[in-house]
N, C-alpha and C positions, 0 to 999 in steps of 0.2 A: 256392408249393408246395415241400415240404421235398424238399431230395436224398438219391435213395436210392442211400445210400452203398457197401452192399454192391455194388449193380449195377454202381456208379462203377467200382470198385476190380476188380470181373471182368473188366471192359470194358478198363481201362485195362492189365491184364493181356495180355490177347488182343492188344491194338493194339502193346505192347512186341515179343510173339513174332512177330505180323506183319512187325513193321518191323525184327527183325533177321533173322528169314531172309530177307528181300527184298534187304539190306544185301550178304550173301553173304558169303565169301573177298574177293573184290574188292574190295565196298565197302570191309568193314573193315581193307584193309591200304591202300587211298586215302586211309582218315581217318589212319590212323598216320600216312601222310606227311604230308598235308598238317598235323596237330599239330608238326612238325618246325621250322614255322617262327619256335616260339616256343623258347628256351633257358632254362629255369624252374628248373633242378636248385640252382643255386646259392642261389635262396632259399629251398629247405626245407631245405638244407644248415645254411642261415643260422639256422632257425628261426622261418621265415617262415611263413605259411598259402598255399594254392593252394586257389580256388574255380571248382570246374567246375557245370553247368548237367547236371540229367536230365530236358530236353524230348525232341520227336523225335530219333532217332538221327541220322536220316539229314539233319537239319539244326544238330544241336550235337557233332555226333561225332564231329570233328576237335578242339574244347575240349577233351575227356574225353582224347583222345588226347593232348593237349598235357601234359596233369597226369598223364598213364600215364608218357609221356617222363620226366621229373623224377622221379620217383619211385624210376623205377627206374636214375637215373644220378645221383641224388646221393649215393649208399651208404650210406642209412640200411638199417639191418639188419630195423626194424620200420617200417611204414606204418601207419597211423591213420586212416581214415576218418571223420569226423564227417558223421551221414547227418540226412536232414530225416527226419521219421517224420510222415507224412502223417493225416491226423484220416479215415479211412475205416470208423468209427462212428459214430454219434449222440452217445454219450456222449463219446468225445474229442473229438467237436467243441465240445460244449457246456462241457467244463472249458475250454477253450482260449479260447472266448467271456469266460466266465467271468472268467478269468484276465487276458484284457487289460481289465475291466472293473474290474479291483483287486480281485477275489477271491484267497485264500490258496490259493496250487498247492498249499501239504502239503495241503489238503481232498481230493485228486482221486489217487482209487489208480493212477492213471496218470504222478504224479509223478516223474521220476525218468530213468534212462540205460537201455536195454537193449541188447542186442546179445548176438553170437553168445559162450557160456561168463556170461553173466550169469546166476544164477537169476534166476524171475521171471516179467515179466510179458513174451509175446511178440509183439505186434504188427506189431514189427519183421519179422517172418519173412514175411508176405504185401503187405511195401512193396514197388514198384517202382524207388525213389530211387537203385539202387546197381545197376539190371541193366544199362545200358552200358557203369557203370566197368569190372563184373566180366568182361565180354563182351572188352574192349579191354586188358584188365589180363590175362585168358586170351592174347589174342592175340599180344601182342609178348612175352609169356614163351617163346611156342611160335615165334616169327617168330625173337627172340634164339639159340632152344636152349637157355631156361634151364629147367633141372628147377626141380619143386616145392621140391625140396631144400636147392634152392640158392638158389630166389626169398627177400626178404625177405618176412618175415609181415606178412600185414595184417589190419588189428583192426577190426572195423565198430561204430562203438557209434553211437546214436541217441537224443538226448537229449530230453526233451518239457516242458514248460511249467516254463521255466526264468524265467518272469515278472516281469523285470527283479532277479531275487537269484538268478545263477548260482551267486555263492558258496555257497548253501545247496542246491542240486541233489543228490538223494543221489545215493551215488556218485561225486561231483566228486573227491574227492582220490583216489581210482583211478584214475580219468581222466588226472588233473596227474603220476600215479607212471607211466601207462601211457604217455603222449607225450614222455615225459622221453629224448632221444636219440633219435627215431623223427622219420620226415619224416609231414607232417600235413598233409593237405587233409580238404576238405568239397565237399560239394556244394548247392544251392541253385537256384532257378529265381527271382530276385530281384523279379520284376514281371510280375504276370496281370494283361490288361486286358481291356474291353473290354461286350458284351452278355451274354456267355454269363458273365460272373462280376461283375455284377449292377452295370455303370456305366451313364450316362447315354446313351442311344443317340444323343441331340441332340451332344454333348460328348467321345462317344468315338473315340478315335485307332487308323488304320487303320495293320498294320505296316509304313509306306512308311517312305522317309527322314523324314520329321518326326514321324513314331509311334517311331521308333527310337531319335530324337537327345531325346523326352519319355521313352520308358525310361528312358534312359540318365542324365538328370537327373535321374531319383527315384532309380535305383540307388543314386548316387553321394551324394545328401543323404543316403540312407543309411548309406552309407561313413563320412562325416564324421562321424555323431551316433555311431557306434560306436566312433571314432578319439577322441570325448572320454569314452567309458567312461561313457556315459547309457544305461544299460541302459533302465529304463523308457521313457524316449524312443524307444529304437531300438524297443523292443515296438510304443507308439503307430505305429510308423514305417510297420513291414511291417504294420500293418491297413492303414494308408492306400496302399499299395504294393501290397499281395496279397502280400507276399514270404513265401515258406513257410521263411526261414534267421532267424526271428525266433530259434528256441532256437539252431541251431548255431552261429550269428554271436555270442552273448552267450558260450557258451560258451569258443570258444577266442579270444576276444577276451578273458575275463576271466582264461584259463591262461594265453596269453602275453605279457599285460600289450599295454601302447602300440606301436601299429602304424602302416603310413600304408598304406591300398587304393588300390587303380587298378585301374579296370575296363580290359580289353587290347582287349577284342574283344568282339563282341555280336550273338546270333542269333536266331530267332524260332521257333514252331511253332503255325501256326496250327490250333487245339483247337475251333473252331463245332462240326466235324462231333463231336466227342467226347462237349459237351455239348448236341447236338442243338438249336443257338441260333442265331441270325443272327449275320451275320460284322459288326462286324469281333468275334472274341473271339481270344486269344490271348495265349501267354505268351515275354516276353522269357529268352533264356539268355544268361548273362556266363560270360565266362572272369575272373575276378579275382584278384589276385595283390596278397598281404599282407606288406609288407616291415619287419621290428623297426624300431621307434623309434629311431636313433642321438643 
């Protein structure tokens, strides 16, 4: 039965607002702290990438918190967002399909970057991928006392079927002019498993510890095939992964050249009840941290 993706994308809507106002004041100054326990500032300093996870809040929102932290204590003056931009059409899903099948992304009017001051096409505008950053990225401005004024800018862009030739992405050398001096993260949810996103019910891994420690081993063959700049590959990769950072991982893996990844930390959010499937379904969230090639 085909997913009706508008429904998805309301639903998935509604369930965001739920789970931050249930979060509170409280929760969200919880997750700050406990984000604290990671000291990250120094590698976007460095020109490094920071990848946080947009699963449940209230189970990956100390991640987002951690990459808030860095951000805003490395003293880049601009911040850059590199966001997933979710296929909650038909037709994007089907260029996407499409595309990791070796069809040519310039066919598909949805080729390309958008984001907030892009003309164009805006799809962007009713994702969900960037409502915790912005939630936690609100918060410790107002926790600091820093004005708007004062906060650095951040740039949201959202790149889509970048199908293994990021080089050719339009809009890439905006992007490479845009990150030039600014600290850069992205976000991603690197590994959906399970029944409710269409694995082996006999075969599939429930999120315990040995569902965790199998995330975590596709995450990371991930990492690898993008650390030798196999774009194609890493495409193949995240179908076989469900990983929705197939575009933003090509991306600023191909702007800031040779990297080494290390996943730090890794959460879960169990999604049955979202797509109305037997459990086990669910999606792994990494905190990941990208450090230049010396």
């Amino acid at each position: 039965m085909e997913l009706d993706r508008d429904a998805l994308q309301k639903q998935v809507q509604e369930l965001y607002a739920k789970e931050h106002e249930e979060l509170g004041e409280s929760g969200t100054l919880e997750h700050l702290q406990r984000g604290r326990q990671w000291q990250l500032s120094n590698t976007l300093g460095a020109g490094g990438i920071l990848v946080f996870p947009h699963a449940g809040v209230r189970d990956c929102g100390y991640q987002i918190a951690a990459c808030v932290h860095a951000a805003l204590d490395c003293g880049a003056e601009k911040v850059v967002v590199l966001s997933v931009l979710h296929a909650f059409n038909q037709a994007m899903e089907d260029a996407r399909v499409a595309v990791a099948k070796g069809a040519d992304p310039a066919h598909s009017e949805y080729w390309g970057i958008q984001g907030p001051g892009i003309e164009g096409r805006l799809e962007w505008t009713g994702d969900h991928a960037l409502i915790s950053w912005r939630h936690f990225w609100q918060a410790e401005l107002e926790r600091r006392g820093i004005s708007e004024k004062r906060a650095p800018r951040v740039y949201e862009r959202y790149p889509y079927l970048a199908g293994g030739r990021p080089q050719d992405l339009p809009g890439i050398d905006d992007l490479a002019r845009l990150m030039e001096e600014a600290a850069v993260l992205s976000t991603a949810d690197p590994f959906h498993h399970g029944i409710g996103y269409g694995d082996d019910p006999d075969s599939a891994y429930d999120h315990d510890a040995e569902g965790l420690a199998y995330a975590k081993s596709m995450i990371e063959s991930g990492l690898r095939i993008l650390e030798a700049g196999d774009y194609h590959a890493y495409n193949r990769h995240c179908v076989e992964a469900k990983s929705d950072a197939r575009d933003t991982g090509q991306v600023y893996r191909y702007l800031r050249g040779p990297m080494r990844g290390e996943v730090l930390d890794i959460s879960f959010t169990d999604s049955a009840a979202l797509y109305d499937a037997p459990k086990p379904t669910w999606v792994a969230g990494a905190l990941i941290e990208w450090k230049l090639a010396t």
